[in-house]
N, C-alpha and C positions, 0 to 999 in steps of 0.2 A: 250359812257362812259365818266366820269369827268375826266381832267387829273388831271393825280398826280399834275404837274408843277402849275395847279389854286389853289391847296389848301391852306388854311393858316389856319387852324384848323383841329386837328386830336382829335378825342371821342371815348376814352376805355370804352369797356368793362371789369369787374372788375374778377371775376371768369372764370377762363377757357381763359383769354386772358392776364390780369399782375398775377394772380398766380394762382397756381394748389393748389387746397379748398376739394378736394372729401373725403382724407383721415380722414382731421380733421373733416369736417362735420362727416363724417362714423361715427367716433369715442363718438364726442360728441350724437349721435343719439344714439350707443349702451349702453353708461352711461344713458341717460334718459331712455330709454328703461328699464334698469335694473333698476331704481328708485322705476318706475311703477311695479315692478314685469309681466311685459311682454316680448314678445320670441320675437326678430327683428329677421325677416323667408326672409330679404330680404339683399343680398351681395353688395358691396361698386358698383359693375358694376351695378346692378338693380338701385342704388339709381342716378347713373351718369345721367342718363336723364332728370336727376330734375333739375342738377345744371345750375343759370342761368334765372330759370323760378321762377313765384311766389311761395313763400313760401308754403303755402294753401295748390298749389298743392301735394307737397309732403307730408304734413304730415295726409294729409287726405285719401292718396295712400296706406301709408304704416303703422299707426294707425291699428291693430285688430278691424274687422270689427264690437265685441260688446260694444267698445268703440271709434266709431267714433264721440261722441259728444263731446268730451276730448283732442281731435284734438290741440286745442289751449293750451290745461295744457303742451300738449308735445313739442308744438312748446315752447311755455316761458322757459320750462326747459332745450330743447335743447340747445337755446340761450344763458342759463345761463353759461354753460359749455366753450360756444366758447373761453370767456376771456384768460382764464388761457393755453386753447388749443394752440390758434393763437400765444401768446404770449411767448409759450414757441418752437411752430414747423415751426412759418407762413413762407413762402419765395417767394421771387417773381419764375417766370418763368428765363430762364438761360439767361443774359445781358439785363436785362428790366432796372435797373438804366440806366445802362451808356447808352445806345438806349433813356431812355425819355430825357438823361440832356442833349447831342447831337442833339435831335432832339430841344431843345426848343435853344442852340446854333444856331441854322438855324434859328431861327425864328419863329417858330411854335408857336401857341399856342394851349391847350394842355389840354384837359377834362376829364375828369372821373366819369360816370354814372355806375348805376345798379339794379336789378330787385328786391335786397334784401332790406332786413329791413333797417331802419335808425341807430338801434341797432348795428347789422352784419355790415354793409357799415362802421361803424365809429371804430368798435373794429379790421375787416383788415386793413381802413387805418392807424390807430395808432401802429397796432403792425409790420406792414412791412415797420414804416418809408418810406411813399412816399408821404404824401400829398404835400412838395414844390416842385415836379416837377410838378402840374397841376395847373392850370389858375382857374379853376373850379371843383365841383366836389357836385356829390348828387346825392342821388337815389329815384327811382320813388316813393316811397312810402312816401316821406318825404311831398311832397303838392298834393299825387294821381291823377300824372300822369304816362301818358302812357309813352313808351320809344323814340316815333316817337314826342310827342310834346314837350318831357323835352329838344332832341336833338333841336328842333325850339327855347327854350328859350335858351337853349346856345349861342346858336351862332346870338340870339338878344342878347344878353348879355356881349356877347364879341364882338359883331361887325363884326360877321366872313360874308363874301361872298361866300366862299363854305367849307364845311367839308369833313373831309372820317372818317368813323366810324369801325372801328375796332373791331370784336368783332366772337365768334364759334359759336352762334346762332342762328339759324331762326329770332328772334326778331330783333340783331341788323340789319342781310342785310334788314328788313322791313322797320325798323325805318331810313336806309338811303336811301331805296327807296323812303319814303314816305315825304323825306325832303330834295331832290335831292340834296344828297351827295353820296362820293365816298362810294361802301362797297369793305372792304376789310376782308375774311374770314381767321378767326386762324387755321388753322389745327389739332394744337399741342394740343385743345382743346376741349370741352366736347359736342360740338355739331355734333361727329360721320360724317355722309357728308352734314350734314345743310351748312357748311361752304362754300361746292364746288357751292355755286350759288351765291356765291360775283360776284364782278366786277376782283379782286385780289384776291390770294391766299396767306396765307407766312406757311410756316415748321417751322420758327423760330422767336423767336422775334424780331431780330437786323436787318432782311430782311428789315424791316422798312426802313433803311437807306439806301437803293440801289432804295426805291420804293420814298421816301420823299428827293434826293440829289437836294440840290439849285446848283449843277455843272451841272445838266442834260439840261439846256435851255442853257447854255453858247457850250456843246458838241454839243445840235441838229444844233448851229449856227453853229459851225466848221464841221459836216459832211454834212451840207446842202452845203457848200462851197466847200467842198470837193468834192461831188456830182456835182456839177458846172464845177467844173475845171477840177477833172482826165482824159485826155482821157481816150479814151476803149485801151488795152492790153499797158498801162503804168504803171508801180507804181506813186503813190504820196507821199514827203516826206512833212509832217509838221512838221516845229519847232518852239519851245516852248520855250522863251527865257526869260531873268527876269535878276536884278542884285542877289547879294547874296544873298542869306532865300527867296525870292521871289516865291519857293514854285514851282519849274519847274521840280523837281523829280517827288513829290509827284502829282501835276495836271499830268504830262503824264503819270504816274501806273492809274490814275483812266482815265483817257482818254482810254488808252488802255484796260481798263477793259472795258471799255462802248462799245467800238468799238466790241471785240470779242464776247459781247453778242448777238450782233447783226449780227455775223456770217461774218466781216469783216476779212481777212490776215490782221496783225498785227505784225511788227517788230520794235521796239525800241534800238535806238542808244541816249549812254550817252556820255558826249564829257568827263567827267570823265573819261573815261574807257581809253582816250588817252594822259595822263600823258606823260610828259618829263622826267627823272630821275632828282634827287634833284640836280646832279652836273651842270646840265642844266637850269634846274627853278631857282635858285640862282647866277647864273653867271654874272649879273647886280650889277651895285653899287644901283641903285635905285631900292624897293621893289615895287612900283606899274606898273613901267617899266616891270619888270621883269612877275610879274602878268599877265600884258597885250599881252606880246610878245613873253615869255617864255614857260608858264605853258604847253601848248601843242603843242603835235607833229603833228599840221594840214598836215605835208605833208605824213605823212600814211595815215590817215583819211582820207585824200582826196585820193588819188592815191591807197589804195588798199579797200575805201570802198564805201565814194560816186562817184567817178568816175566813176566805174565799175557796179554800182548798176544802174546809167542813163543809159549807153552803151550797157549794156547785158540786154536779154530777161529774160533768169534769171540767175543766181547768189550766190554761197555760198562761204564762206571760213570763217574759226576756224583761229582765231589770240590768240597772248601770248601778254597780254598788262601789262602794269605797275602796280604792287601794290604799289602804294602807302607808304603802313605802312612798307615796305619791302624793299622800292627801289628796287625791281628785276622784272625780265617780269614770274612771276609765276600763274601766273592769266591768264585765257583762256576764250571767248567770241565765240560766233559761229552764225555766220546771214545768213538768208536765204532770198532772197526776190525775188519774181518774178512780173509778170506786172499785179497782179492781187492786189499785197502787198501794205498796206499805213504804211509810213516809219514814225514815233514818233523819230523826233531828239532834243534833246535836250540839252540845256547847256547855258554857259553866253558865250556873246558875237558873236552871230551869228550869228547876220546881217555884219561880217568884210566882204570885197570882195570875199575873201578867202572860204568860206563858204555859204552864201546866195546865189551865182549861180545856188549851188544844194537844194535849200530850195522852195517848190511850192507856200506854204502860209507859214505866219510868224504867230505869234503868239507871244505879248509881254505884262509879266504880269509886271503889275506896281503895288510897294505898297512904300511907305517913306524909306528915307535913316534910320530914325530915328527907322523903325521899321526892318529893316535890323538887325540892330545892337542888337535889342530886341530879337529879334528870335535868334541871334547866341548866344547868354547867355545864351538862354535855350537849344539850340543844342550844343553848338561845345566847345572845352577847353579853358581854358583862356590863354594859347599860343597862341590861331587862333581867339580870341576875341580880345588879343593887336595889332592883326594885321591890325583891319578892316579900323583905321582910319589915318594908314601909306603904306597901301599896297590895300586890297581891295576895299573901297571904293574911293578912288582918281583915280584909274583905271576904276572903274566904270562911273565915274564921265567923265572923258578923252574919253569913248567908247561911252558913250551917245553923248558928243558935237560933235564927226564925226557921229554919226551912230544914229541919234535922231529918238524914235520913231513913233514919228507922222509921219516919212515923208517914214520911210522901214517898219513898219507892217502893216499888211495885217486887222489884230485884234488886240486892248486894253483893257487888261480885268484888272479891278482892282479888286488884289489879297489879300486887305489888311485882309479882312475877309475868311479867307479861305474856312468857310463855306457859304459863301455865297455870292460866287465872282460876281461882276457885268459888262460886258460890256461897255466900254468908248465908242470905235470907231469899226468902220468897214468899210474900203475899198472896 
């Protein structure tokens, strides 16, 4: 099978895979029908089979069989109806924007083919507002092709190396069989279990984004590593280190999401969660001082959690840590790990001596100071935004020239793109 990780073109299918079309079709079908003074003897489920496939077929299916030469009067009228239908009900399927504008964030580029008319194809995409999420976009009938050669001109046309085709049909897993690209089958869509003979499956449409993540070749590098290094009945702790905004929460939730899917133990340690109270964090005259030396209580952290977690076989305890917003210990954390667990540590400043003994691999994401400061303007308050260039980044700045990452991590992955983070270094 193609991997996900080769693709750089992904080719929708349009009905049954960006929007659910059966109703309004129905509909429109029943007003032509009554035009004609004819009985449509057939229910929205009889007509689903259709949707998808050439036109033709359907109206030559469900056409009264002493008017099947008239087949085309009712196709044009059908047609005519869609306008005002589409454009008053049309919708995509549930997260299909923000799933295509994400995925072309990543890189992607991004197509849209289909079985229907030129008519139908151009009155959905005008009335569900989506043509500028796609690179491309046209349906077979527009130069009478088939769906397996239109997919070939695409992706001459864009330049692609490999696709995955998307789509509930029979047609489209043919047309990416027949153009060695990925098939990946919708479910949620009108081709019944046509779909279950993709390469891929999805329920929904945003699954896109677990099956198309630019993080996943950066993960396979760190559990190959990991792989390497754990012995057998030890846990492994990796930490995930960065200055500030550098995105080391977020990489380790999805880290750790990767890992469990994979049927890994997984425990997650935030160095957040070990706050000093503010009488302590503050007790410097100098704000980056204080940052560096202050902010947390490494000697619980170490002594009632990494210590104990290398030493013992296995390992729980429920602590009360510092809120923060609160200055009190109201806040409660509970870890379990045993030597089967791989420990997700993270925070700033990791690699200090203090720290790094218990770290197996390091992991250090690099992005600009300059963009440090960007990202907390769109996170954080403007009290913790005037901070950044009297307090945390001059501490950053101080922890780097002892603790530089070229020379203590294990991995440099630059973070600046978070969707599609790339690999510096590897030790």
């Amino acid at each position: 099978m193609i991997a996900a990780n080769d693709v750089d073109l992904i080719i929708f299918d349009m009905d049954g895979t960006i929007a659910p079309s059966l109703e309004i079709v129905y509909r429109a079908l029943q007003t032509a029908f009554k035009h004609f003074g004819w009985e449509l003897e057939y229910s929205a489920e009889d007509i689903n089979q259709f949707i998808g496939t050439a036109s033709g077929e359907l109206y030559k299916h469900i056409i009264p069989s002493e008017h099947t030469h008239r087949w085309e009067e009712l196709r044009d009228k059908t047609r005519a109806e869609y306008g005002a239908l589409f454009q008053k009900s049309a919708v995509t399927f549930p997260n299909v924007k923000v799933t295509l504008e994400t995925l072309r964030k990543r890189g992607f580029q991004l197509a849209l083919y289909s079985n229907a008319s030129p008519q139908y194809f151009n009155i959905v995409l005008t009335s569900l507002q989506i043509i500028d999420y796609f690179d491309y976009a046209e349906c077979v009938h527009e130069n009478d092709l088939t769906k397996p050669e239109l997919v070939k001109k695409i992706k001459e046309k864009l330049k692609s190396k490999t696709a995955a085709i998307v789509g509930d049909r029979f047609h489209d897993i043919d047309a990416a069989r027949g153009t060695d690209s990925l098939a990946i089958g919708v479910l949620f869509g009108y081709g019944g279990k046509e779909p279950e003979q993709a390469d891929i499956t999805i329920s929904q449409f945003d699954e896109l984004l677990d099956i198309f993540d630019r993080k996943l070749p950066v993960f396979d590098k760190i559990l190959s590593a990991i792989q390497k290094r754990k012995e057998k009945n030890k846990l492994f702790v990796v930490g995930i280190t960065g200055i500030d905004g550098a995105g080391k929460t977020s990489f380790a939730a999805v880290l750790e999401k990767y890992l469990l899917s994979l049927n890994y133990q997984v425990q997650t340690i935030h160095l957040d969660d070990f706050h000093n109270p503010r009488a302590v964090r503050y007790a410097g005259d100098d704000p980056a001082e204080n940052y560096y030396r202050l902010s947390f209580n490494l000697e619980d952290l170490v002594n009632k959690v990494l210590k104990p977690l290398h030493e013992k076989a296995e390992y729980s305890i429920r602590l009360s840590v510092l809120n923060p917003d609160t200055d009190t210990y109201d806040a409660v954390r509970e870890y379990t790990f045993t030597p089967d667990t791989i420990v997700i540590f993270e925070g700033v400043f990791l690699f200090r001596e203090e720290l790094s003994q218990y770290i197996d691999y390091k992991v250090f994401l690099e992005i600009p100071f300059e963009e440090s400061k960007r990202r907390a303007k769109v996170r954080d308050s403007q009290a913790v935004i005037e901070k950044y260039e009297t307090k945390y980044l001059p501490a950053q700045r101080k922890y780097l020239s002892l603790f530089p990452p070229g020379t203590h991590a294990d991995m440099i992955i630059d973070n600046t793109d978070w969707e599609y983070p790339s690999i510096i270094k590897i030790r």
